[in-house]
C-alpha positions in Angstrom: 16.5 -15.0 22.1 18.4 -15.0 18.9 22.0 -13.3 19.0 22.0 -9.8 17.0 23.6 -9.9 13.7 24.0 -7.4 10.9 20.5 -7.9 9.6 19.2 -7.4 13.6 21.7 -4.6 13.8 20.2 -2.5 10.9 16.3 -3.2 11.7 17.5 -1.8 15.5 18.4 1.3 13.8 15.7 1.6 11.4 13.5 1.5 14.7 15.7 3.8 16.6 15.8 6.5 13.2 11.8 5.9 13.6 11.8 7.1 17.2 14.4 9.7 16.2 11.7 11.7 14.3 9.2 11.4 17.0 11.2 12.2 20.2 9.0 14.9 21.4 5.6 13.3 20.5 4.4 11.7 23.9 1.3 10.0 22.1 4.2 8.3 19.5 2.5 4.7 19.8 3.4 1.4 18.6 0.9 1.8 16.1 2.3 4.1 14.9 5.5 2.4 14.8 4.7 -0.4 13.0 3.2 1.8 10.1 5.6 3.7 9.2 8.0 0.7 8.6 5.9 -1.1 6.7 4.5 -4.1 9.4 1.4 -5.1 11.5 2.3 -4.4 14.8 2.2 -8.5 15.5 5.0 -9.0 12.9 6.9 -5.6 13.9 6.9 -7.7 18.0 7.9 -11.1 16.9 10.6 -9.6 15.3 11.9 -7.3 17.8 11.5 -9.8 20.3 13.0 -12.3 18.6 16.5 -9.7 18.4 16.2 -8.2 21.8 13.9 -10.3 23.9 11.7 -6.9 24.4 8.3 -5.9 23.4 8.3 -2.8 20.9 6.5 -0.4 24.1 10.0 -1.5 26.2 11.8 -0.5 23.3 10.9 2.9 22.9 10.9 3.9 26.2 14.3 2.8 27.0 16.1 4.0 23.6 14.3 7.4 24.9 15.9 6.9 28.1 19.5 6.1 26.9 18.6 9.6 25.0 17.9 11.7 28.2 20.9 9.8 29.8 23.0 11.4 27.0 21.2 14.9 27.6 21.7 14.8 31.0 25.2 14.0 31.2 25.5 17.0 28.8 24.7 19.4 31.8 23.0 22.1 29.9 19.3 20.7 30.9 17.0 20.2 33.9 15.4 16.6 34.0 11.9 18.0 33.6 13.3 19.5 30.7 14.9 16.6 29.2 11.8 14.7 29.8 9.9 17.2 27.3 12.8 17.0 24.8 12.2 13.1 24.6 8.5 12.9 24.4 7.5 11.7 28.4 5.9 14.7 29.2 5.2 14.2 32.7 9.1 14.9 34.6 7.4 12.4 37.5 7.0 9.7 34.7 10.4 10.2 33.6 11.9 9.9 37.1 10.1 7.1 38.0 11.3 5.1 34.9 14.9 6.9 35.0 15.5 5.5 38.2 14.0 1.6 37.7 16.4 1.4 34.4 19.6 3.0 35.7 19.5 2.6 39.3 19.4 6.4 40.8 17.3 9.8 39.4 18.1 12.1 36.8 19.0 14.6 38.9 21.9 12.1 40.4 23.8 12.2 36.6 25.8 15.3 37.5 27.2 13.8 41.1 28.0 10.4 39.3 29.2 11.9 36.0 32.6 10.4 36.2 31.5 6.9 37.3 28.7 6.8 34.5 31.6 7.6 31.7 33.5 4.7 33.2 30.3 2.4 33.1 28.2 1.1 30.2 24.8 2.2 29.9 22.7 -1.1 29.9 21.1 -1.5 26.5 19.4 -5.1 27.0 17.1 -5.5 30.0 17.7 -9.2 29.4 21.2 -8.3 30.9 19.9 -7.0 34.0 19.7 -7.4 38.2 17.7 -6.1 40.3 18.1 -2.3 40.7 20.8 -0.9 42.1 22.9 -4.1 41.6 24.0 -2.4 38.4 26.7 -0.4 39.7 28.4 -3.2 41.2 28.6 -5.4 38.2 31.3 -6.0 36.3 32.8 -5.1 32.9 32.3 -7.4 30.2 33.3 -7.3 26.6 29.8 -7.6 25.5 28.8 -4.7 27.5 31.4 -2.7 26.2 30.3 -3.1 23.0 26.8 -2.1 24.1 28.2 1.2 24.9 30.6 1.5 22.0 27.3 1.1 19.8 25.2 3.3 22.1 27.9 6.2 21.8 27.4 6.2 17.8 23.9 6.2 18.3 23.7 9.0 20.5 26.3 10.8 18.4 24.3 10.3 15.2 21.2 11.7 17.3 22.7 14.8 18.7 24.6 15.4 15.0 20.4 15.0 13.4 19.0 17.4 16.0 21.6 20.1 17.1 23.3 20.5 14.0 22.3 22.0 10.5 24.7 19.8 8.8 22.9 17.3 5.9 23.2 14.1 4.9 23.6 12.8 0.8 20.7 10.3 -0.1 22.7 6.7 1.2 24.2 4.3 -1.5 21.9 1.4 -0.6 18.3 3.2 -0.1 17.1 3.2 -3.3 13.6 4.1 -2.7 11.5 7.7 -3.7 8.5 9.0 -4.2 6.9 11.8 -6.7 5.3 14.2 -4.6 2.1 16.1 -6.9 3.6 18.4 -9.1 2.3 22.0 -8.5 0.1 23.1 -11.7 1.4 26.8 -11.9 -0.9 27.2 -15.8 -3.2 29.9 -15.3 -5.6 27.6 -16.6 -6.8 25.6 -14.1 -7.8 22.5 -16.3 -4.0 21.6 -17.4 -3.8 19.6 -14.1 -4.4 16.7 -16.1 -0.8 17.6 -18.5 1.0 17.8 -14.3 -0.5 14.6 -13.2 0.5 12.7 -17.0 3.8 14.1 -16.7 4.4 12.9 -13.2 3.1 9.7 -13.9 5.4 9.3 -17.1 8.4 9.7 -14.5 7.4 7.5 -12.5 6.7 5.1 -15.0 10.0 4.8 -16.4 11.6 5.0 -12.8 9.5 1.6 -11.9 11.4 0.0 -15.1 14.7 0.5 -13.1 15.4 -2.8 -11.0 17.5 -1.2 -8.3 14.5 1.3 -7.6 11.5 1.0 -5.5 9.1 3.7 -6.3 6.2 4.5 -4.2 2.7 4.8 -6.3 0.8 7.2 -7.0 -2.1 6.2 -5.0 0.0 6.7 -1.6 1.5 9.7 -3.0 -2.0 11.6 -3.6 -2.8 12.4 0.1 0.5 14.9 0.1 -1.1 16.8 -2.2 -1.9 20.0 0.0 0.2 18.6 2.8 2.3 20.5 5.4 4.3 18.2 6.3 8.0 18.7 6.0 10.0 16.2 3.9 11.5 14.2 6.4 8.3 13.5 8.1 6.7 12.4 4.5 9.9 10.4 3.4 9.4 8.8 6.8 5.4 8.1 6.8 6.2 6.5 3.1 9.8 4.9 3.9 11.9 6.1 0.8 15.3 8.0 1.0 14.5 10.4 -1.4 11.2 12.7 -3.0 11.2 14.5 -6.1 9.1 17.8 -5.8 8.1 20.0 -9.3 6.1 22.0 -10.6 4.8 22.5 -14.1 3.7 25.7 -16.3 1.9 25.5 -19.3 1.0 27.6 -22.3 -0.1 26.7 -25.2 2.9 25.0 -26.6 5.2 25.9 -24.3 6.0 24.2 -21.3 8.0 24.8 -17.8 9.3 22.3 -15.5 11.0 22.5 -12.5 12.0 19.6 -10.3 14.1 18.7 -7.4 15.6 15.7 -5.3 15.2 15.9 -1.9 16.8 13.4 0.9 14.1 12.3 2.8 15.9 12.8 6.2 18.1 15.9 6.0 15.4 17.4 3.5 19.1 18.7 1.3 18.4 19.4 -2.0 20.5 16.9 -3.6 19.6 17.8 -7.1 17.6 20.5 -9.3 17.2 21.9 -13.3 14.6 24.0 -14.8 13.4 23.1 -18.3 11.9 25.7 -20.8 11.1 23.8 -23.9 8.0 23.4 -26.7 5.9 21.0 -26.0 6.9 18.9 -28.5 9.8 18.4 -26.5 8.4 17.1 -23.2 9.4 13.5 -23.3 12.8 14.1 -23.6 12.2 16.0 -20.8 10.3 13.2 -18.7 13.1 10.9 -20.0 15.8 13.2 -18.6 14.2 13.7 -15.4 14.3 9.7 -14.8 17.9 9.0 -16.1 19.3 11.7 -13.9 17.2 10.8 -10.6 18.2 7.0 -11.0 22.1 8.5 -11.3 21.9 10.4 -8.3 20.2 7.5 -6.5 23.3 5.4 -7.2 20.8 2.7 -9.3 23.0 1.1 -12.2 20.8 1.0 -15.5 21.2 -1.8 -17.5 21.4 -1.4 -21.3 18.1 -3.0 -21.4 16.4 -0.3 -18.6 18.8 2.6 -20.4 16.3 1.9 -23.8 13.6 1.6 -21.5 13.8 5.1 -19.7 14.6 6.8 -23.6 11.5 5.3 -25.1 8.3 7.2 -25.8 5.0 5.4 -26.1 3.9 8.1 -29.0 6.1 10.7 -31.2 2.7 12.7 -31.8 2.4 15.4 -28.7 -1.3 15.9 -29.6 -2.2 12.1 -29.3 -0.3 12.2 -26.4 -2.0 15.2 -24.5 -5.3 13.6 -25.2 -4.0 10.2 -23.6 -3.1 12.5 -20.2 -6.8 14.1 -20.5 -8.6 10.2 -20.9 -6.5 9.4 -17.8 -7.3 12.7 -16.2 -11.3 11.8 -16.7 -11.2 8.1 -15.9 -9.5 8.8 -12.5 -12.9 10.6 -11.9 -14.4 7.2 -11.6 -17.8 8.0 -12.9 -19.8 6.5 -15.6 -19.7 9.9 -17.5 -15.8 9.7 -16.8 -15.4 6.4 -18.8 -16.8 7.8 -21.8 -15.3 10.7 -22.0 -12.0 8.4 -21.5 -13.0 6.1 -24.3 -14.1 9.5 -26.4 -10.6 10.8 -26.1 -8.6 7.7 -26.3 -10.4 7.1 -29.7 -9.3 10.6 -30.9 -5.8 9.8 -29.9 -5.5 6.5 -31.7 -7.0 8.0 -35.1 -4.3 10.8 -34.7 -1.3 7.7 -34.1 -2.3 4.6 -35.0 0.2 2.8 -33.1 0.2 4.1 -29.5 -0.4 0.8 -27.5 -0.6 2.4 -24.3 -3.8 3.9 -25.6 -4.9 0.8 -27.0 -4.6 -0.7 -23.7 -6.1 2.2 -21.8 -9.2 2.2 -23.8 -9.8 -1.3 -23.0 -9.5 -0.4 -19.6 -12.3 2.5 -20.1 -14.7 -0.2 -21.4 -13.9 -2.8 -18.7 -15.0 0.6 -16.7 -18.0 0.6 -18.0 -18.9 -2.9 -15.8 -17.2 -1.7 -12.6 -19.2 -0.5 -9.8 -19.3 2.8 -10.3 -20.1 2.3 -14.2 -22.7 -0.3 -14.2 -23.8 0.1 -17.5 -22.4 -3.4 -19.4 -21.9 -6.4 -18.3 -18.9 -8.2 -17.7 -18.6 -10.4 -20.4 -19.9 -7.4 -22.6 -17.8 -5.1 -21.3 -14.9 -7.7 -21.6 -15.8 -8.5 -25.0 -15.6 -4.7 -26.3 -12.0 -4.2 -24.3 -10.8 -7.7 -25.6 -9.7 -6.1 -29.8 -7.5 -3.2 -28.0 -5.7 -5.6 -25.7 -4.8 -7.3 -28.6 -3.7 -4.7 -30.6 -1.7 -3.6 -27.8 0.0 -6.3 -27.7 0.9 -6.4 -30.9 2.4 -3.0 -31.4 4.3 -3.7 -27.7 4.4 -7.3 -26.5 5.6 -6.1 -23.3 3.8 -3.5 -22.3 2.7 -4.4 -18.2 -1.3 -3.1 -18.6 -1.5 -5.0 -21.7 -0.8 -8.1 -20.3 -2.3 -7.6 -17.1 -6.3 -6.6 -19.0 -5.1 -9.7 -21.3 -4.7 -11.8 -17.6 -8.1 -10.2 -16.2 -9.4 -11.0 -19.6 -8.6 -15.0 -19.6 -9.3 -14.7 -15.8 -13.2 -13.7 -16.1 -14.1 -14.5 -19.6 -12.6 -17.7 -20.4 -12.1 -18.9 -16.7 -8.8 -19.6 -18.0 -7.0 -19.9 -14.9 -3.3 -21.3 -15.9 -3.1 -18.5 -19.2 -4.3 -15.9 -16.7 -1.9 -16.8 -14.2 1.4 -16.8 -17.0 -0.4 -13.0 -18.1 -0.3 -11.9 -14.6 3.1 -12.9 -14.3 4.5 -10.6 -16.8 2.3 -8.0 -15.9 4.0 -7.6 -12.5 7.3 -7.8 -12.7 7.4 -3.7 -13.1 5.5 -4.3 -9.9 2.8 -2.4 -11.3 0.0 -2.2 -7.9 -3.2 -3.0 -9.8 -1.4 -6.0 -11.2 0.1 -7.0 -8.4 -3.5 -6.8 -6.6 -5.1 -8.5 -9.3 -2.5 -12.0 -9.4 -2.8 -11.5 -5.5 -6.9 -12.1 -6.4 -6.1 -15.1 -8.3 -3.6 -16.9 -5.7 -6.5 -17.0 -3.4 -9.2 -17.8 -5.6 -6.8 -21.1 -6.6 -6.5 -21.5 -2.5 -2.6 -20.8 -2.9 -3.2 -18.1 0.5 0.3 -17.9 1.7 2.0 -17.2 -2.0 -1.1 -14.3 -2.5 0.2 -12.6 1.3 3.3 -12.6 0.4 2.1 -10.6 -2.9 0.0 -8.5 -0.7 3.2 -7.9 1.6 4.7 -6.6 -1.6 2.2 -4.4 -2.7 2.2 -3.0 0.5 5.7 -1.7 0.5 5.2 -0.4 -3.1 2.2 1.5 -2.3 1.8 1.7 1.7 -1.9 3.4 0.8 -3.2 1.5 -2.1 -6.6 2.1 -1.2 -8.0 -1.5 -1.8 -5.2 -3.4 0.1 -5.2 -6.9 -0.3 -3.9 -7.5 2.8 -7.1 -7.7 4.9 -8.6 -10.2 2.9 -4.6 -12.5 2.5 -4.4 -12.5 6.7 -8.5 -13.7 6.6 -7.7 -16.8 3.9 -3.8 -17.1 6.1 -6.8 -17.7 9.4 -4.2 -14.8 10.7 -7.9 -12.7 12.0 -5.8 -10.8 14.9 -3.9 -9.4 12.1 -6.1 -9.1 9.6 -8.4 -7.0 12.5 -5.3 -4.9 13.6 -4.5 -3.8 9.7 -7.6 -3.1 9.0 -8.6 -1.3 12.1 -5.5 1.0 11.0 -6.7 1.3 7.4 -10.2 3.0 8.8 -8.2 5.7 10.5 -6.6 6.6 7.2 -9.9 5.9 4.3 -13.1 6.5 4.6 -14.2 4.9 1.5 -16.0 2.3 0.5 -12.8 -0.4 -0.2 -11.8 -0.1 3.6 -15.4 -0.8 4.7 -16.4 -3.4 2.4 -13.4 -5.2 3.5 -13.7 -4.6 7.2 -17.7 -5.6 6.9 -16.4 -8.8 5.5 -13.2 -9.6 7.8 -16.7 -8.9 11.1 -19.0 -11.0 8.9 -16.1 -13.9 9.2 -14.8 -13.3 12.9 -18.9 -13.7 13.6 -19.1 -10.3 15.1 -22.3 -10.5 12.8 -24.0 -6.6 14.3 -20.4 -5.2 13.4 -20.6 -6.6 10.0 -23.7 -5.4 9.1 -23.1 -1.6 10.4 -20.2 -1.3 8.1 -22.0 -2.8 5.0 -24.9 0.3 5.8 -22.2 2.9 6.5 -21.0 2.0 3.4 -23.9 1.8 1.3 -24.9 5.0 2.7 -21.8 6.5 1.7 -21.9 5.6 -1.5 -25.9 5.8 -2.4 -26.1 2.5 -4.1 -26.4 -0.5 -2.9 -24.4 -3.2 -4.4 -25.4 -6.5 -4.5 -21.7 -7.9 -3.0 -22.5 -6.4 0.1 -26.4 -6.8 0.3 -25.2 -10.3 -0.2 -22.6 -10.4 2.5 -25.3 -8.1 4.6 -27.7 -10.5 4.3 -24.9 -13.5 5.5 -24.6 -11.3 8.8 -28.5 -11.0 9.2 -28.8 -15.1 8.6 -25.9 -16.4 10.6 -27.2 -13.7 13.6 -30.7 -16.1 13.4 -32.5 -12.8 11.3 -34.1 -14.7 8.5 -36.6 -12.5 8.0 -34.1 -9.5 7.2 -32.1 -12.0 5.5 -34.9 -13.4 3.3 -35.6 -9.1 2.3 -32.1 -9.1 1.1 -32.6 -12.1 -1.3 -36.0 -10.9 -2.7 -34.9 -7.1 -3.4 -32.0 -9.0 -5.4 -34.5 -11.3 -7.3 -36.2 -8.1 -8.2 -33.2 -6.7 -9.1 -31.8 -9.6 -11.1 -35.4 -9.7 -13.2 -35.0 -6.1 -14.0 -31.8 -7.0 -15.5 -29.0 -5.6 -13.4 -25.7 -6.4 -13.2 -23.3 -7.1 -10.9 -23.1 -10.7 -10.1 -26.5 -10.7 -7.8 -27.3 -14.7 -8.4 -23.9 -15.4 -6.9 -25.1 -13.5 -3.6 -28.4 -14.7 -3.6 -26.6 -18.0 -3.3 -24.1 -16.4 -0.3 -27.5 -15.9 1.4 -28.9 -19.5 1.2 -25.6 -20.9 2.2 -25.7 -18.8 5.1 -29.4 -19.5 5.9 -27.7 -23.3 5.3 -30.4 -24.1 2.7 -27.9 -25.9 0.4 -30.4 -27.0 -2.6 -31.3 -23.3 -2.8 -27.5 -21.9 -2.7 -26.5 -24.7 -5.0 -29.6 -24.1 -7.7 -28.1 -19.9 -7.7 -25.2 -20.9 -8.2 -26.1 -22.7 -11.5 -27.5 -19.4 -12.3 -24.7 -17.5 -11.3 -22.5 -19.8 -13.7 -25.1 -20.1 -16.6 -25.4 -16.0 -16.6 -21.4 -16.4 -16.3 -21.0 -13.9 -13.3 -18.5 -11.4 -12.5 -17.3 -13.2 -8.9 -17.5 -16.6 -10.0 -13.8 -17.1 -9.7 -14.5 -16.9 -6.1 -16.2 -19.6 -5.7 -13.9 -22.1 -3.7 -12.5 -19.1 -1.5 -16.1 -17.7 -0.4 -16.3 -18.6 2.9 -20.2 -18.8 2.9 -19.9 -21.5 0.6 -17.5 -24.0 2.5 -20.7 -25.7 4.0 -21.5 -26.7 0.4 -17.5 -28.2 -0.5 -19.0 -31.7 0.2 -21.6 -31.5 -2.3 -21.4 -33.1 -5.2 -23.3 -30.4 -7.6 -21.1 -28.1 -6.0 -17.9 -30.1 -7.2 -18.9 -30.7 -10.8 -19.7 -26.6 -11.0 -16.1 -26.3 -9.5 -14.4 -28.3 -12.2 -16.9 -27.1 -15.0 -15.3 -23.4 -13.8 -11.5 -24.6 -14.2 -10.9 -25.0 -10.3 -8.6 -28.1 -10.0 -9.5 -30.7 -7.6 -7.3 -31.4 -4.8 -6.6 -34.7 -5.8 -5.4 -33.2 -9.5 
């Protein structure tokens, strides 16, 4: 066991805050736990284990118990009550584990009262005899300060739960999240100007360095939530949430926002704002300069210009950026055009808004995404390619610039060393989708480790991005107990058709092949199309279960598909068929086809595991270099 230092010390609180918050929750499991600060439940054991020698169950149980010690010796409640106060629920559960930890029952505290306040209360079962010897031991210094640390803890509990008194936000948590504004326009359809506005603030926050500002993504489930705002600073793991909301009309615009600590839910901050419309980025700009004062963060000169800088001086141009946004977010063909249609109108109103430049190469790339499928990728790339450009020009650092410019390299020119150096300055506002995207490329180069580290990153920037790329960085890490556990978690929370594609393909590779197979349906069925990267991992699970005959369906719908001229990469998963069905010549003569026709998932070529039977080929090694992939030996 490693001896607890400072680092040890503040996790052991972090987990005892955690347990805080859920005292009276009986079904509070490790789970549970683990989520809510951010690790798999395997990481969140090692590391506990490797501070206190206990396992994370052990943990909570005795941290509850020191708790009912503390009530008990308080006199005011029976021991059945206590038991309810800190979540055991059964008073014969809590006996029976009262008495194996401290040596006699609860209702024994009052008799040995005195003795108890001249005794430590054992914190470590590591430091521990058989019960009953416990009385008889003697002092140490070690043990004293065990107590000396237990007695703040206590008194820090019993200050949270029996007293009205609140907290400020701390110096060194410099973490928050935007909660959705509430629209209060009588017109409906001006959610779109509440969501831009939001996003503008949290925008400018990100540019802050000393900040870590949860995304929108994870944000969106709170939008009709109960839930108090401890309990939703403590599911996200910030200090502090800003909550607003916004009144429109016509050219006039309210806002009202307010800082919240995230555990004693004071309002640390608030203003109203009544201006013209004209006026609302210095409002936006306002809003992020004075939240980053009152989170203690220390703006550089640099991140001061940053925070006062507005993308566009035209407020018209500007609300029809929010409304492309607004429609895109639909994900829907119809909303991509619309997007493209109002972005176009914005640019012809300011010439040089290059966040709109870069947005509307976005809408086009949109246009070849799964739920577009109209172009191509190379034809949707090729339309996006002139606004990534210009973007760039007008603001050479703009993140979603360089981050389309990265995908850009990435899938059009297979230019895997310029899409890597895009990628790079595209994340360091730690922007998610760019993050997930340089994530993609460190596996498709095999470099697993750096792209779960990444993926560990994303995931404490957006705790509910809902394509994680931490299921598919645990699979390429061979971590699969982790990779099952994560992903297992992420079905209780999404229901859509990220989670399950990933799932279906973290069965396919753990060879629970039936599994596999009912997700890809569930999916598919979910969705109402039927996309040709699943049919193609589908029919993987049908051929490595010994079901050719199903598998050999899969490939001929996608021939038909392919000579109707659809998109979607389908001769690279007619080729993850063969390979499964371990007819090499056939997966190897696809795959020419797949790179001739220059498909979308080629990049993924040396990190589909369907294809490492092939790796030994020679054909398959001159594709590989013809790509860009480097050989081992390089």
């Amino acid at each position: 066991m490693e001896p607890t230092n400072g680092v040890g010390d503040m996790f052991l609180e972090k987990l005892k805050k955690e347990v805080d918050d859920n005292l009276t929750n009986e079904q509070y499991s490790v789970e549970e736990l683990a989520k809510n600060i951010g690790m798999s439940r395997s990481q969140l054991h090692r590391k506990l284990n490797s501070i206190t020698g206990q396992s994370v169950s052990q943990f909570i149980r005795e941290y509850r118990l020191q708790l009912g010690m503390a009530l008990l010796k308080e006199g005011d409640l029976t021991a059945a009550e206590v038991a309810d106060r800190i979540g055991f629920g059964s008073a014969t559960y809590f006996n029976k584990c009262f008495n194996e930890y401290y040596g006699f029952p609860p209702g024994e505290v009052k008799n040995k009262k005195t003795e108890i306040q001249d005794k430590p209360v054992p914190i470590n079962p590591i430091i521990s005899s058989p019960s009953g010897s416990r009385q008889h031991r003697n002092f140490s210094v070690a043990l004293i300060l065990s107590l000396i640390a237990l007695l703040i803890t206590i008194a820090g509990w019993l200050y949270f739960n029996y007293y009205e008194n609140t907290v400020p936000v701390t110096k060194d948590d410099k973490s928050i999240a935007i909660l959705p504004f509430k629209n209060l326009s009588e017109d409906h359809r001006n959610e779109y100007f509440s969501e831009g506005v939001i996003e503008a603030i949290r925008t400018g926050l990100s540019q802050v360095g000393e900040l870590r500002v949860i995304a929108r993504t994870s944000v969106e489930q709170y939008r009709e939530s109960a839930k108090s705002a401890r309990e939703i600073a403590s599911e996200l793991g910030v200090a502090a949430l800003l909550e607003g909301s916004i009144q429109r009309d016509n050219n006039k615009v309210r806002i009202e926002v307010r800082l919240v600590d995230g555990v004693s839910e004071q309002q640390v901050w608030a203003k109203s704002y009544d201006r013209e419309l004209k006026d609302v980025f210095a409002i936006q700009s306002e809003i992020a300069q004075q939240v980053a004062n009152e989170l203690n963060a220390k703006l550089s000169p640099e991140e001061k210009s940053k925070l006062s800088k507005t993308d566009t001086d035209n407020p018209k141009a500007y609300d029809l950026y929010l409304k492309a946004i607004y429609e895109y977010r639909t994900y829907t063909n119809k909303g991509a055009h619309n997007s493209i249609d109002l972005l176009t109108q914005a640019i012809a109103l300011d010439s040089n808004y290059a966040r709109a430049y870069a947005f509307l190469a976005n809408s086009y790339i949109g246009l070849a995404a799964i739920w577009g499928a109209e172009l191509s990728a190379l034809d949707a790339l090729q339309k996006g390619k002139p606004f990534i450009d210009k973007a760039l020009v007008l603001d050479p650092n703009l993140d979603e610039a360089h981050m389309l410019m990265g995908f850009y390299k990435l899938y059009n020119d297979w230019d895997f060393e310029g899409a890597e150096a895009e990628y790079k300055l595209a994340i360091d506002s730690d922007h998610p989708d760019a993050l997930a995207l340089y994530i993609d490329y460190l596996n498709f180069v095999l470099r697993h480790d750096e792209a779960l580290s990444f993926a560990e990153r994303l995931n404490v920037k957006d705790p509910y991005y809902p394509n994680s790329r931490m299921i598919l960085s645990y699979i390429y890490n061979g971590r699969m107990d982790e990779a099952l556990e994560f992903s297992e978690s992420r079905l209780k929370l999404f229901n859509n058709y990220y989670t399950m594609d990933s799932h279906g393909f973290l069965m396919l590779n753990m060879k629970r092949y039936n599994e596999a197979i009912a997700y890809f349906k569930k999916a598919i069925a979910l969705e109402g199309i039927r996309y040709p990267r699943m049919l193609g991992w589908m029919g993987a699970a049908y051929a490595k279960s010994g079901k050719r005959h199903d598998a050999v369906k899969i490939i001929d719908e996608l021939k038909s598909r392919l000579a109707k001229n659809d998109k979607a990469s389908i001769a690279f998963f007619i080729a993850v068929i063969y390979s499964a069905l371990d007819e090499k010549q056939s997966a190897l003569l696809w795959l020419k086809n797949a790179y001739e026709s220059h498909d979308m998932e080629m990049p993924w070529l040396m990190t589909e595991p369907q294809f490492y039977n092939l790796h030994d080929e020679p054909e398959f090694q001159q594709l590989a270099k013809q790509i860009g992939f480097k050989s081992h030996t390089e």
